[in-house]
N, C-alpha and C positions, 0 to 999 in steps of 0.2 A: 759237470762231473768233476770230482776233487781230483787232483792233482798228487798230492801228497798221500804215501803209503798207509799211515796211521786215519787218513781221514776217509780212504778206501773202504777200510775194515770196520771203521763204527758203521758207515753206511748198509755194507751186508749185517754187520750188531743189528741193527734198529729195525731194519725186514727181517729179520727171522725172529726177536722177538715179540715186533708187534704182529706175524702171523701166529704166532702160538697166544699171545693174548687175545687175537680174535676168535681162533678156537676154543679158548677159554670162556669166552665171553658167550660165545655161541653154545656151548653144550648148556653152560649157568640159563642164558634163558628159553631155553628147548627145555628143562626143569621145571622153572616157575611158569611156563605154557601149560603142561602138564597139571600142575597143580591148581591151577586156576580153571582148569578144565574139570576137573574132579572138583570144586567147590560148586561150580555151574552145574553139575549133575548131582549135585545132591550127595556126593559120596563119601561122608565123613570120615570113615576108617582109610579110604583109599588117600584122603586128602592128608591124613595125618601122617600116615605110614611117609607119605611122599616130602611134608614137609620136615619131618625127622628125618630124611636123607638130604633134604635141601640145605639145611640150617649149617651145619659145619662147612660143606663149602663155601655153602658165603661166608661164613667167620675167615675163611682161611684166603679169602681172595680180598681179604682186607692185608692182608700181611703181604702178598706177592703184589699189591699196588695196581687189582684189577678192578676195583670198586673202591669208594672213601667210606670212612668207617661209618657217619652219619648218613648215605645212602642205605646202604649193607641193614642197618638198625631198623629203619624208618620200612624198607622190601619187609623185614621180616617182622614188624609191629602188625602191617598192616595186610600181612598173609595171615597171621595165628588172628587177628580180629575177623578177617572173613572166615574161617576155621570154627572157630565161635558158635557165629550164626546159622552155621546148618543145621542143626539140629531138627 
């Protein structure tokens, strides 16, 4: 355990951010669960409707540093390509 006042306070920093980033993390893929479930049932409006709510969170979870931007691209190339296919 640190010693030092300043090195106290990053330590409770660093837990309370990285429990909100695992919240974060966790709601993002209870999301793409979701969507992936409505592509497996064949449900293309549901699927769409879903990833047009999905899409700007993940743009914006490139900016708060909870996914890198070439992950974030690459989830959502390869969601709108299964989206595609159901027809």
């Amino acid at each position: 355990m640190a010693n030092i006042k300043s090195a106290k306070k990053r330590i409770k920093q660093s837990i309370k951010r990285s429990n909100i980033k695992k919240k974060k993390r966790s709601i993002l893929r209870t999301k793409i669960k979701a969507l992936n479930l409505s592509i497996e049932n064949k449900k293309s409006e549901e699927a769409k409707k879903l990833f047009l709510d999905l899409e700007p969170v993940l743009a914006k979870s490139v900016n708060t540093g909870l996914y890198k931007k070439n992950r974030v691209s690459r989830t959502l190339s390869r969601l709108s390509n299964k989206i595609k296919t159901i027809k």
